[in-house]
PyMOL Python script that loads the backbone (N, CA, C, O; Angstrom):
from pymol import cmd

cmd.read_pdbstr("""\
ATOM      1  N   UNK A   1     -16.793  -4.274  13.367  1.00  0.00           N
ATOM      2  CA  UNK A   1     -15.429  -4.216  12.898  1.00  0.00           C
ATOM      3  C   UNK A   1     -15.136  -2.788  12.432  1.00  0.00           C
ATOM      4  O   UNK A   1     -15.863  -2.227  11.612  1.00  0.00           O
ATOM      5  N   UNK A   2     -14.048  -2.205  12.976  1.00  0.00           N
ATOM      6  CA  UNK A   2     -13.722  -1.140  12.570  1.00  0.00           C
ATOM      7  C   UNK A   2     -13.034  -0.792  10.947  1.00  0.00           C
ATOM      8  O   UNK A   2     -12.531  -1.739  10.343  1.00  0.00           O
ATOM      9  N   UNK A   3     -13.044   0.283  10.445  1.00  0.00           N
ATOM     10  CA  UNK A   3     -12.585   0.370   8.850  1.00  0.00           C
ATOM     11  C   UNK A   3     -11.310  -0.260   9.080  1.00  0.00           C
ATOM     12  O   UNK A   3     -11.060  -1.410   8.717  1.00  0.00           O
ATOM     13  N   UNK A   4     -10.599   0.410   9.614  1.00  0.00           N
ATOM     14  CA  UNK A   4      -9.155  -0.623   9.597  1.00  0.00           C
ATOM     15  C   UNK A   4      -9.283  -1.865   9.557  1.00  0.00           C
ATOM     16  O   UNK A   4      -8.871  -2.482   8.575  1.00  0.00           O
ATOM     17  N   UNK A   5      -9.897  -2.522  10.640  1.00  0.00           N
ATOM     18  CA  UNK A   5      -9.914  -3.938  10.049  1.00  0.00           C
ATOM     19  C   UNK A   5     -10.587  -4.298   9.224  1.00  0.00           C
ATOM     20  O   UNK A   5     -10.402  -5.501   9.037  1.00  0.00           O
ATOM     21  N   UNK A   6     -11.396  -3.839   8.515  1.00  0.00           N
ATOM     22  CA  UNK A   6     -11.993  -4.617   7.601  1.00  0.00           C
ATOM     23  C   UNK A   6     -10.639  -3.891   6.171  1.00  0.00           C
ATOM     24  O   UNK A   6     -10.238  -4.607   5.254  1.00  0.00           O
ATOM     25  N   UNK A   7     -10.313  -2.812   6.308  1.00  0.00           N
ATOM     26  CA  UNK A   7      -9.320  -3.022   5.095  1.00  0.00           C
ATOM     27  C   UNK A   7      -8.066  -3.720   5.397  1.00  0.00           C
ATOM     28  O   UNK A   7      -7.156  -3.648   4.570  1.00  0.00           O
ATOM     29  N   UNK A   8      -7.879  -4.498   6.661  1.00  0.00           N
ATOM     30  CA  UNK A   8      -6.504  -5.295   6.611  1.00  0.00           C
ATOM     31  C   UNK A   8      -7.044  -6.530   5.933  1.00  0.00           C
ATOM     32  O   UNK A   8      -6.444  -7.135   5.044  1.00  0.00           O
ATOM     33  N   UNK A   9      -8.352  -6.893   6.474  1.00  0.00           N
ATOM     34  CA  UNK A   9      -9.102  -8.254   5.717  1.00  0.00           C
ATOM     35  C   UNK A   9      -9.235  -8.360   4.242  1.00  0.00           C
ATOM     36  O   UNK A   9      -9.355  -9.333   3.497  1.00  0.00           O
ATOM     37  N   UNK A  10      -9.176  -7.000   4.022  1.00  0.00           N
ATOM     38  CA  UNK A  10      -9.406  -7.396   2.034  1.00  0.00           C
ATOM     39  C   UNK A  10      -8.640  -7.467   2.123  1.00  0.00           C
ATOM     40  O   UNK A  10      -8.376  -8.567   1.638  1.00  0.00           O
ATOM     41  N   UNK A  11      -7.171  -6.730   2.715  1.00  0.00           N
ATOM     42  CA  UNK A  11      -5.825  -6.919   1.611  1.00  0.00           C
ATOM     43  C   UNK A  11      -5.458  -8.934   1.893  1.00  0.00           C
ATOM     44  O   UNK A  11      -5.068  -9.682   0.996  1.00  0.00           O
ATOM     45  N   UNK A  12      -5.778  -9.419   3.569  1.00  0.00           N
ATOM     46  CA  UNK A  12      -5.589 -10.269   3.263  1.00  0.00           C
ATOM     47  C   UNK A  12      -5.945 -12.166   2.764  1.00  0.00           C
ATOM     48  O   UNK A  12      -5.609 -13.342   2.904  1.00  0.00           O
ATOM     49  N   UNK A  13      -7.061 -11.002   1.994  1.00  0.00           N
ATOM     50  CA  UNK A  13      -7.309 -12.138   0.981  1.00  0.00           C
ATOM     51  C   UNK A  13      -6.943 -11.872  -0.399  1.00  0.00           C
ATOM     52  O   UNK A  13      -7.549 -12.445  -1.305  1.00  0.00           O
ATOM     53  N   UNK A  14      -5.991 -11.042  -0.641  1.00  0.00           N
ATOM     54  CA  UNK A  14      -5.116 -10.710  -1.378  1.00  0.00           C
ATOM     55  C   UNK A  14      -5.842 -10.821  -3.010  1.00  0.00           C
ATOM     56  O   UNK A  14      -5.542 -11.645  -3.874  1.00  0.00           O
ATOM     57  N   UNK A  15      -6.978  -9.609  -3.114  1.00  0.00           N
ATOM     58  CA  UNK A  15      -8.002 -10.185  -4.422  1.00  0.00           C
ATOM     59  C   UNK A  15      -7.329  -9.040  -5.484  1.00  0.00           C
ATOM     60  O   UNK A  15      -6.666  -8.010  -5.609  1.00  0.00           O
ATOM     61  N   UNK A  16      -8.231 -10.336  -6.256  1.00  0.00           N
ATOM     62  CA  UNK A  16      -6.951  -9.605  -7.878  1.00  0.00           C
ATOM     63  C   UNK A  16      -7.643  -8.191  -8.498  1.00  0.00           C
ATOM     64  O   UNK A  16      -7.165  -7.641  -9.490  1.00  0.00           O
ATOM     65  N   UNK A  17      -8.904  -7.640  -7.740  1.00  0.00           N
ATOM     66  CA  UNK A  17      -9.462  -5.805  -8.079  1.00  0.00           C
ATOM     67  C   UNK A  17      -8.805  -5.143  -6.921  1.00  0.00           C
ATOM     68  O   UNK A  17      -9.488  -4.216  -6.487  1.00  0.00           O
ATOM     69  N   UNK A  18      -7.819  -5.313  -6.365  1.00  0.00           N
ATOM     70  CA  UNK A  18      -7.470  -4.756  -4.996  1.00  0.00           C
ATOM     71  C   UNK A  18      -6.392  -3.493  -5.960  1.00  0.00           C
ATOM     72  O   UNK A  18      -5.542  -3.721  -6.820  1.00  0.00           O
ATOM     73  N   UNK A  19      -7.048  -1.660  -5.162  1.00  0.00           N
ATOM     74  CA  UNK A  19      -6.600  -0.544  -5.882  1.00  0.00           C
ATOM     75  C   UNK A  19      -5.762   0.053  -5.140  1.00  0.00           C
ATOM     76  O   UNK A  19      -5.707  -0.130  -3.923  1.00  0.00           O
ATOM     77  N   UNK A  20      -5.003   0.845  -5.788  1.00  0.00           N
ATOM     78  CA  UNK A  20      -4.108   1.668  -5.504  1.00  0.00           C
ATOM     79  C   UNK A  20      -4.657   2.902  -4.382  1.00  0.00           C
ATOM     80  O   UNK A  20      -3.952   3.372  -3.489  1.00  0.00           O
ATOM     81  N   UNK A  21      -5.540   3.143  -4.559  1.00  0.00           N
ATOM     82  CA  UNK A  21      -6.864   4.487  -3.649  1.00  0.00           C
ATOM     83  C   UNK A  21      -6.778   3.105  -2.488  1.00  0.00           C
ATOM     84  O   UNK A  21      -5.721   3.361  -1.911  1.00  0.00           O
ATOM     85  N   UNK A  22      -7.288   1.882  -1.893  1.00  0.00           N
ATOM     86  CA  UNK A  22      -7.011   1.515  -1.105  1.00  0.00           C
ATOM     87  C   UNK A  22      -6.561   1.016  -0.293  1.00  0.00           C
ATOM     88  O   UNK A  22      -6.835   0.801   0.887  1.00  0.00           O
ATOM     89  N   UNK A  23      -5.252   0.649  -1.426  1.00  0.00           N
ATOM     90  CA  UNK A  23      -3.417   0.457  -0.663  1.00  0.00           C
ATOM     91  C   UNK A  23      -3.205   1.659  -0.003  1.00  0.00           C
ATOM     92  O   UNK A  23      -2.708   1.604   1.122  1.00  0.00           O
ATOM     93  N   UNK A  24      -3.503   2.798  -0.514  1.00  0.00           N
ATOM     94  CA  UNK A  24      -2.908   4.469   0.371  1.00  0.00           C
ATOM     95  C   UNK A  24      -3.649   4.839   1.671  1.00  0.00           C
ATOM     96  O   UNK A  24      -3.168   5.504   2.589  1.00  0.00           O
ATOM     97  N   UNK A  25      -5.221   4.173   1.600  1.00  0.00           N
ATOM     98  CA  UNK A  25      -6.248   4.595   2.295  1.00  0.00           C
ATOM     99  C   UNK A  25      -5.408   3.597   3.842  1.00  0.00           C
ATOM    100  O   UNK A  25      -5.212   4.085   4.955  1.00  0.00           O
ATOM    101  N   UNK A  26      -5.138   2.472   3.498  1.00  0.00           N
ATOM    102  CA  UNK A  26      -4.731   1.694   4.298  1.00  0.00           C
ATOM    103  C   UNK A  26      -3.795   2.243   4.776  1.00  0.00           C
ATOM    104  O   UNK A  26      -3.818   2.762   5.892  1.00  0.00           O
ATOM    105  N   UNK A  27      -2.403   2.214   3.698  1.00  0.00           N
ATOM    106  CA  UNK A  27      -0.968   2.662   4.645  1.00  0.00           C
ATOM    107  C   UNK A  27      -0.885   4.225   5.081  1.00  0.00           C
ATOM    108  O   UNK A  27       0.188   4.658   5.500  1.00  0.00           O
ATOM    109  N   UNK A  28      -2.160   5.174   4.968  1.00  0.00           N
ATOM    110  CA  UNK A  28      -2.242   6.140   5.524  1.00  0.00           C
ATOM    111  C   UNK A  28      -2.559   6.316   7.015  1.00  0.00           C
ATOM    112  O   UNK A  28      -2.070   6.992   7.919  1.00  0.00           O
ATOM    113  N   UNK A  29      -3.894   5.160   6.883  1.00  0.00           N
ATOM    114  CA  UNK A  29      -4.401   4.776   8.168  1.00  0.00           C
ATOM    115  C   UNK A  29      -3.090   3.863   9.420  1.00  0.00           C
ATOM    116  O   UNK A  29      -2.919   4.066  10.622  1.00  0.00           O
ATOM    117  N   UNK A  30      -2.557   3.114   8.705  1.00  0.00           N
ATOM    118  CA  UNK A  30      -0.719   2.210   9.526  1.00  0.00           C
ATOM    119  C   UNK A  30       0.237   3.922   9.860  1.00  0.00           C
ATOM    120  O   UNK A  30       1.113   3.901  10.724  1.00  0.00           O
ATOM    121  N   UNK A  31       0.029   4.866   9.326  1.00  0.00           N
ATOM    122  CA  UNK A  31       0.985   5.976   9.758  1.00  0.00           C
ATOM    123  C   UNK A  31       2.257   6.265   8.468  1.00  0.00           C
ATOM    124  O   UNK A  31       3.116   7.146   8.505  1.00  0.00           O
ATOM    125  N   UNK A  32       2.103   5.504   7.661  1.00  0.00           N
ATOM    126  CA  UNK A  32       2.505   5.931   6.314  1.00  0.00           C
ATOM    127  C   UNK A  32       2.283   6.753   5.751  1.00  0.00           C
ATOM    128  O   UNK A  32       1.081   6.896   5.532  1.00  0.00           O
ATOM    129  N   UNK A  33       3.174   7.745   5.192  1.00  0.00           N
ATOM    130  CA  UNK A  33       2.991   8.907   4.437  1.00  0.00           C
ATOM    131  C   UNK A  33       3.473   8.897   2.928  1.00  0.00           C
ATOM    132  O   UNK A  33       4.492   8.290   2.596  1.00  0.00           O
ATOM    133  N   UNK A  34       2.505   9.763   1.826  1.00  0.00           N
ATOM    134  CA  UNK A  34       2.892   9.364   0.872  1.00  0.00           C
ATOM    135  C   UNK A  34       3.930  10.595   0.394  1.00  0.00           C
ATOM    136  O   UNK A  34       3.866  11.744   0.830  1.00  0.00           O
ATOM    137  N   UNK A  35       5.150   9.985  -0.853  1.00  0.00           N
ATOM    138  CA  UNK A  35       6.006  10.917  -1.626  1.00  0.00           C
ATOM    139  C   UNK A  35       6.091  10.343  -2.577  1.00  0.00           C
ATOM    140  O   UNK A  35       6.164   9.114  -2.611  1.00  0.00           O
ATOM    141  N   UNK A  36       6.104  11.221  -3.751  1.00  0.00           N
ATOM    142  CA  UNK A  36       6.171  11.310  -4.825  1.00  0.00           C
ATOM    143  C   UNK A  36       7.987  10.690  -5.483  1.00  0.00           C
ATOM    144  O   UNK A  36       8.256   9.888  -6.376  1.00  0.00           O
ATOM    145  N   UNK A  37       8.661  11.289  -4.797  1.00  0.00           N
ATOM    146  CA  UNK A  37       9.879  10.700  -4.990  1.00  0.00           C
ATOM    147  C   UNK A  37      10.772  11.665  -5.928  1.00  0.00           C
ATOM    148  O   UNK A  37      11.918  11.423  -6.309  1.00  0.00           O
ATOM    149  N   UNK A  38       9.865  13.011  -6.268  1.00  0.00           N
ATOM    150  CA  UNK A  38      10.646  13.885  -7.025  1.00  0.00           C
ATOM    151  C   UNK A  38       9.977  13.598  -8.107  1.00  0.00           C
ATOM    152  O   UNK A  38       9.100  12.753  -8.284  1.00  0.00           O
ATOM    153  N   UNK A  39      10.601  14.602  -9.051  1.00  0.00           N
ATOM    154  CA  UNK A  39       9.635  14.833 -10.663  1.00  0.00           C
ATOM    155  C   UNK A  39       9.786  13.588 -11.833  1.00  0.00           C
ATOM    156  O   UNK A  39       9.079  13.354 -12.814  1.00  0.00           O
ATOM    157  N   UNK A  40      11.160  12.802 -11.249  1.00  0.00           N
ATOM    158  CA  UNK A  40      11.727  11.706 -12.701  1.00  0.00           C
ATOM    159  C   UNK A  40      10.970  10.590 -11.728  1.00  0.00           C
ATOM    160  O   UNK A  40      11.259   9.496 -12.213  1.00  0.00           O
ATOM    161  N   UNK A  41      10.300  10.440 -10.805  1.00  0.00           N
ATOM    162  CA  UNK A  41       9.463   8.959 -10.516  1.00  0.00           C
ATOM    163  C   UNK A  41       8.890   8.368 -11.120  1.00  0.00           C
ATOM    164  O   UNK A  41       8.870   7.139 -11.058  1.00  0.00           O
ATOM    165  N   UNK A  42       8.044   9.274 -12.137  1.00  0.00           N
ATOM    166  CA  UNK A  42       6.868   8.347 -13.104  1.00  0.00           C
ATOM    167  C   UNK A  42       5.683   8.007 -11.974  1.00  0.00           C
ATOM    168  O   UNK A  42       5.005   8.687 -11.204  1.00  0.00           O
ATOM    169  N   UNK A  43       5.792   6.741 -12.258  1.00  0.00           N
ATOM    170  CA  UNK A  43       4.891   5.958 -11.229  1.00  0.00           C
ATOM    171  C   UNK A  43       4.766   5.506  -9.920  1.00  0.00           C
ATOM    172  O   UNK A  43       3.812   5.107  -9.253  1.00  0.00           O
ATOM    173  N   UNK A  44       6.248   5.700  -9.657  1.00  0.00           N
ATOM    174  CA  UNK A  44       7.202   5.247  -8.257  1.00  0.00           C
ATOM    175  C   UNK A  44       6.368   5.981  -7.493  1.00  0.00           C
ATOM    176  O   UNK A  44       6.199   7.138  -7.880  1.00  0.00           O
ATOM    177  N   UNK A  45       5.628   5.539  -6.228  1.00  0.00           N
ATOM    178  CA  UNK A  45       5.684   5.799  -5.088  1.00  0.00           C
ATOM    179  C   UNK A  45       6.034   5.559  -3.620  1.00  0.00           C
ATOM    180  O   UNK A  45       5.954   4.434  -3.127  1.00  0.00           O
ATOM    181  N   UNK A  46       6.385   6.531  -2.995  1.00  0.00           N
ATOM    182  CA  UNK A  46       7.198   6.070  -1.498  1.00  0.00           C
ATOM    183  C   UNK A  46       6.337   6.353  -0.825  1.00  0.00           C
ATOM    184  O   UNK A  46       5.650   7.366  -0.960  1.00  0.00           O
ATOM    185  N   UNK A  47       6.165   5.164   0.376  1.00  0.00           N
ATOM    186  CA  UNK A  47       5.662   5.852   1.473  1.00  0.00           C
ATOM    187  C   UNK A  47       6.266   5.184   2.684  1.00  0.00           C
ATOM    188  O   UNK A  47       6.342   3.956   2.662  1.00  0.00           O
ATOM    189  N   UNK A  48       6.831   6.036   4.042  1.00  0.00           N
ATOM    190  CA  UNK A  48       7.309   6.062   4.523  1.00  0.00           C
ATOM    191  C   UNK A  48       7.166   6.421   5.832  1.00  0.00           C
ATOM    192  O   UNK A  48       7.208   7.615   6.130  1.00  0.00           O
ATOM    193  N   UNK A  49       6.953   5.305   6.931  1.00  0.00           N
ATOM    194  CA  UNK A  49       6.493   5.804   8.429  1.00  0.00           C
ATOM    195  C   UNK A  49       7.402   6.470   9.338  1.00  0.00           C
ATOM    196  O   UNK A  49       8.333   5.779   9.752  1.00  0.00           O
ATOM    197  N   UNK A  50       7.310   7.897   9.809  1.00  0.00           N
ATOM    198  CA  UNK A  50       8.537   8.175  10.709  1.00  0.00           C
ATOM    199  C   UNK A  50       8.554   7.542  11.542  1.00  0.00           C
ATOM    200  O   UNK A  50       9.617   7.728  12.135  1.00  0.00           O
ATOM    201  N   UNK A  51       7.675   6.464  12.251  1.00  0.00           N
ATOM    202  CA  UNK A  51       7.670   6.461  13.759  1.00  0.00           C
ATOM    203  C   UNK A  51       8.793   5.344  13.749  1.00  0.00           C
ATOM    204  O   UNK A  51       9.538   5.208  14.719  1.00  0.00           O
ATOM    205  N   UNK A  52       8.898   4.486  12.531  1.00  0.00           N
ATOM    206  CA  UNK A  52       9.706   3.500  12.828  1.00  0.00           C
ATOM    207  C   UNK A  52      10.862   2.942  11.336  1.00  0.00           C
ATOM    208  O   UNK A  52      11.534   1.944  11.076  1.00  0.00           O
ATOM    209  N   UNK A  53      10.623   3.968  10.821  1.00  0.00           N
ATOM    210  CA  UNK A  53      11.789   4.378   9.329  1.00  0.00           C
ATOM    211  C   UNK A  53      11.589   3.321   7.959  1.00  0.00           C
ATOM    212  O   UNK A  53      12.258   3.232   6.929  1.00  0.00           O
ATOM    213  N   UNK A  54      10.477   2.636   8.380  1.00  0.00           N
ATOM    214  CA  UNK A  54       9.928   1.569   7.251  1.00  0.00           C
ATOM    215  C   UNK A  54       9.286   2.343   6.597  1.00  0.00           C
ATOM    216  O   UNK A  54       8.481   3.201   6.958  1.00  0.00           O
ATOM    217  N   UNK A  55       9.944   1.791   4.723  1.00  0.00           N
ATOM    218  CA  UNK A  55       9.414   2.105   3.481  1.00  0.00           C
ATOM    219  C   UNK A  55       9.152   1.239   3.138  1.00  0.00           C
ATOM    220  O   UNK A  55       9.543   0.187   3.644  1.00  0.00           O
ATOM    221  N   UNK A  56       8.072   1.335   1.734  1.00  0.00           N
ATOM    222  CA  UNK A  56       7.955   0.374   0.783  1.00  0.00           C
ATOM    223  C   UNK A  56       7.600   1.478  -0.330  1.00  0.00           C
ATOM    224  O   UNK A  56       7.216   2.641  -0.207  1.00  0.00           O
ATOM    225  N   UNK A  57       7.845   0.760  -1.361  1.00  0.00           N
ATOM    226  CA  UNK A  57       7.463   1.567  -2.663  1.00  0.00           C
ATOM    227  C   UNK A  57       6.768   0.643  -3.773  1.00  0.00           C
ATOM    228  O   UNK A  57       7.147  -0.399  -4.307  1.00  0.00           O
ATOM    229  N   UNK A  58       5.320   1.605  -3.959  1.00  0.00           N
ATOM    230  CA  UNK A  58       4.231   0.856  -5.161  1.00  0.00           C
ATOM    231  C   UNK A  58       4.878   1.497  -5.855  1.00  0.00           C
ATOM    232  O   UNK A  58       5.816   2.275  -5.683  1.00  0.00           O
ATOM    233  N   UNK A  59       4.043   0.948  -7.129  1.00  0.00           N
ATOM    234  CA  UNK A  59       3.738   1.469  -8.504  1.00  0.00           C
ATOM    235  C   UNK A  59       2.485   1.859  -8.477  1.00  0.00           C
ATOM    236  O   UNK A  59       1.722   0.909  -8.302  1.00  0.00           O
ATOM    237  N   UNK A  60       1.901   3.013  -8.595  1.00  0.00           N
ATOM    238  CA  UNK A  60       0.667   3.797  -8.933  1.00  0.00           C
ATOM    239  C   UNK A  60       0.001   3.249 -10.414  1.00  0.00           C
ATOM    240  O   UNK A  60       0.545   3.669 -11.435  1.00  0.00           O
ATOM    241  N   UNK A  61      -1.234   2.263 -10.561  1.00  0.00           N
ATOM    242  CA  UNK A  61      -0.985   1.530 -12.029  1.00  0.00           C
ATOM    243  C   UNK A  61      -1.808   3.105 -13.118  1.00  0.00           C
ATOM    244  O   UNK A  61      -2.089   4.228 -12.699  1.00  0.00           O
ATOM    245  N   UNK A  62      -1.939   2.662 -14.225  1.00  0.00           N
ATOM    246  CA  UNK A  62      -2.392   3.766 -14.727  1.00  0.00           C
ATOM    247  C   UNK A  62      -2.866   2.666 -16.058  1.00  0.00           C
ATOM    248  O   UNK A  62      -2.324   1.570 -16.197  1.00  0.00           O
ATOM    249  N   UNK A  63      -4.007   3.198 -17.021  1.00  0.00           N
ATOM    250  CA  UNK A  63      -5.315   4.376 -16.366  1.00  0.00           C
ATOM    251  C   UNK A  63      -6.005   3.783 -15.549  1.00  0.00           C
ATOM    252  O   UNK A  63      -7.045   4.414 -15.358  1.00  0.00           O
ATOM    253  N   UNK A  64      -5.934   2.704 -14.854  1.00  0.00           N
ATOM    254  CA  UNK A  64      -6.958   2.128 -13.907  1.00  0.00           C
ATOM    255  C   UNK A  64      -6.538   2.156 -12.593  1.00  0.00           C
ATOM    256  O   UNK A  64      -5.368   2.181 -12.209  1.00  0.00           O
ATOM    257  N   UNK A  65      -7.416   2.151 -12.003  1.00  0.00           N
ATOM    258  CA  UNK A  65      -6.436   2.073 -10.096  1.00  0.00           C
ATOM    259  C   UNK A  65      -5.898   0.958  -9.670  1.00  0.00           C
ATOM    260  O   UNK A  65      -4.952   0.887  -8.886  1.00  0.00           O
ATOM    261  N   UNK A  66      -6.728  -0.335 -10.384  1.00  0.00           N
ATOM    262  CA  UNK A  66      -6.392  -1.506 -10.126  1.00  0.00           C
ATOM    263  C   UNK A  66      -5.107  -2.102 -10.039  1.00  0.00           C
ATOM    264  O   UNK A  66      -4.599  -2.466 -11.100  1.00  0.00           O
ATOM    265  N   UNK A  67      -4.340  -2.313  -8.735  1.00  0.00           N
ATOM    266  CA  UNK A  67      -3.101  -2.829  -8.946  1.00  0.00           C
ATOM    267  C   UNK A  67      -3.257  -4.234  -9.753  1.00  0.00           C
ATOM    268  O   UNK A  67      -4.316  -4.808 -10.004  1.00  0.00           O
ATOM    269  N   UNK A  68      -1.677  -4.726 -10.163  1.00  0.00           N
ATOM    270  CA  UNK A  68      -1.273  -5.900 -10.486  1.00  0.00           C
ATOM    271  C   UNK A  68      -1.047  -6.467  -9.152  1.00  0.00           C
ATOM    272  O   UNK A  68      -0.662  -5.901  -8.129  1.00  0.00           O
ATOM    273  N   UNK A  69      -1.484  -8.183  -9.442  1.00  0.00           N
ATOM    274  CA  UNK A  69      -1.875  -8.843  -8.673  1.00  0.00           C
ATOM    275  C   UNK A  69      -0.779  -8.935  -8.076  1.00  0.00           C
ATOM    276  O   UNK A  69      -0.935  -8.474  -6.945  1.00  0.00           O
ATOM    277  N   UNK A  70       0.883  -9.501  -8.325  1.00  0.00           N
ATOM    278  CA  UNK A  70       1.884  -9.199  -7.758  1.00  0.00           C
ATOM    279  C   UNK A  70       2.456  -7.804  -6.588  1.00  0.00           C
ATOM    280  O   UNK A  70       3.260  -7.878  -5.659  1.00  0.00           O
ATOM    281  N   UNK A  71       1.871  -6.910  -6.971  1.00  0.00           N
ATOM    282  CA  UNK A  71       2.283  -5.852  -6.287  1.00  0.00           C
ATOM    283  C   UNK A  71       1.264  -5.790  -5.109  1.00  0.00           C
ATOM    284  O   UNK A  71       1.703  -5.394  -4.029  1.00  0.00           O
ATOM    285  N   UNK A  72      -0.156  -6.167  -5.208  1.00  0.00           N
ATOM    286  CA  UNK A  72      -1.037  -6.322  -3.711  1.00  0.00           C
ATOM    287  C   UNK A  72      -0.404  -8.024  -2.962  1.00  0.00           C
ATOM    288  O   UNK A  72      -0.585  -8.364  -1.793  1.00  0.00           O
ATOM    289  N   UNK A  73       0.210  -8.708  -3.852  1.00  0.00           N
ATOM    290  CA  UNK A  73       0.976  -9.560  -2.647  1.00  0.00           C
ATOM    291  C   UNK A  73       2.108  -9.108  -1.591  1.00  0.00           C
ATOM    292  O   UNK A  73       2.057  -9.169  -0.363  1.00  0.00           O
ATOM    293  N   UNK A  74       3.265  -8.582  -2.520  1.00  0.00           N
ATOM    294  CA  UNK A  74       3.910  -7.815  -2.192  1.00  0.00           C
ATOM    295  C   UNK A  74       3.532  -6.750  -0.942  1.00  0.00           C
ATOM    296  O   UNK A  74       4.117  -6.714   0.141  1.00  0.00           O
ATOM    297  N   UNK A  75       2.796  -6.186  -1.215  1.00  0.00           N
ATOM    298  CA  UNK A  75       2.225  -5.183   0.050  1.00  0.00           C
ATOM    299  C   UNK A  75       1.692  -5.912   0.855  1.00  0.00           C
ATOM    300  O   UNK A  75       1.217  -5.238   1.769  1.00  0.00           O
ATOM    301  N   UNK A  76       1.490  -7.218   1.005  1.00  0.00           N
ATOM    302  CA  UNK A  76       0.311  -7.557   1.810  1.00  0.00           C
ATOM    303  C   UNK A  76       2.133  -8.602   2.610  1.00  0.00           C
ATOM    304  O   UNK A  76       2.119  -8.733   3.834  1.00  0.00           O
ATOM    305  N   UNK A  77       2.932  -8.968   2.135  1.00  0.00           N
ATOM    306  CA  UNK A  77       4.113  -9.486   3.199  1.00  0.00           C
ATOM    307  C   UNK A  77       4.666  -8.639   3.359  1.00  0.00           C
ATOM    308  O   UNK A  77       5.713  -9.055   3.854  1.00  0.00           O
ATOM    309  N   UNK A  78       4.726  -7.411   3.269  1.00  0.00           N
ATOM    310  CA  UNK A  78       5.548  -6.528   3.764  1.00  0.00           C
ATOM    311  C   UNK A  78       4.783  -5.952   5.056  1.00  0.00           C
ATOM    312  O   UNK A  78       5.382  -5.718   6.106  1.00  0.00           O
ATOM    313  N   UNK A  79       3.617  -5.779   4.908  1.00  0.00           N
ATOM    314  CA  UNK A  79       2.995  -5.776   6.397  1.00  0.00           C
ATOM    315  C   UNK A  79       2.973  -6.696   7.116  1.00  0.00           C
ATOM    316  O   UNK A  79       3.026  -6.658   8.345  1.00  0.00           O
ATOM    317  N   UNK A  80       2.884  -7.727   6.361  1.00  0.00           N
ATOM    318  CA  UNK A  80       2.698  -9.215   7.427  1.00  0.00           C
ATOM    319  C   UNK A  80       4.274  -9.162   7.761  1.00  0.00           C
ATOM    320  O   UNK A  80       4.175  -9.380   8.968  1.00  0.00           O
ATOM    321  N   UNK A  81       5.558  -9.034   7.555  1.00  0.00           N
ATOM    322  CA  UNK A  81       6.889  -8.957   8.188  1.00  0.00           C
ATOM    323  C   UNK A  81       7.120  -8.014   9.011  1.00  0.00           C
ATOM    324  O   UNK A  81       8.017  -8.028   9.854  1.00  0.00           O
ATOM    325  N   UNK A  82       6.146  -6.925   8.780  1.00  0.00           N
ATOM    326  CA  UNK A  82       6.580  -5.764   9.809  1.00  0.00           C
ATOM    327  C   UNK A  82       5.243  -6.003  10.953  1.00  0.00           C
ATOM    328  O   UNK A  82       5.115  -4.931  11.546  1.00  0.00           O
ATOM    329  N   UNK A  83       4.722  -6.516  11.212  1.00  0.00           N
ATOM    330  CA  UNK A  83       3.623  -6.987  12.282  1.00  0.00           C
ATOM    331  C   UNK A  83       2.252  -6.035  11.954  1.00  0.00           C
ATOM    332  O   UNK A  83       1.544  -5.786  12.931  1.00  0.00           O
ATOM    333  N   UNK A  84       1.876  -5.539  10.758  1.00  0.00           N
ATOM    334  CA  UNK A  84       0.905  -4.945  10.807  1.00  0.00           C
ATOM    335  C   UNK A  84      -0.239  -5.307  10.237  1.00  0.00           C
ATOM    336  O   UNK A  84      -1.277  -4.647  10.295  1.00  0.00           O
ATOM    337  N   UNK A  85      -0.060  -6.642   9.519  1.00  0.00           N
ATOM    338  CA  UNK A  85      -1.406  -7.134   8.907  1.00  0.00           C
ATOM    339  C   UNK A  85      -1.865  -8.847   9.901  1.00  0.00           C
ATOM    340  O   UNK A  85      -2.892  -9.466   9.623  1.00  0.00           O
TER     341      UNK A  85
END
""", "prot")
cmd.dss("prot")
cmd.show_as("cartoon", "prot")
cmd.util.cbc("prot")
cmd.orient("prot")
């Protein structure tokens, strides 16, 4: 199994240590690019594929990488609606 698939498989078993380092590692690898969103974002992050104009935007959690369990669901139907998980 290649890295890609094995990181579409963690996300979709959608586990509650699932991090922010491998939400990016992933939607870097899908052709997602990351932005900051400008200096007043805080935590907001965009990332955004040119090839086909789909965004989504995390929250970067802090001090731990560990997302909230809501926000790795969230990411995990937003790929599953756009055909990538």
């Amino acid at each position: 199994m290649i890295r890609l698939d094995k990181a579409k498989e963690r996300l979709r078993a959608i586990p509650k240590d699932y991090t922010y380092t491998e939400a990016r590692a992933l939607l870097n690898q899908l052709g997602f690019e990351e932005s900051n969103k400008g200096k007043t974002s805080g935590s907001r992050v965009k990332f955004f594929r040119p090839s086909d104009e789909k965004i989504i935007l995390l929250h970067k959690p802090h001090p731990s990488d560990v997302m909230i369990y809501k926000s790795v669901q969230g990411l995990a139907k937003f790929l599953k609606n756009i055909g990538d998980l």
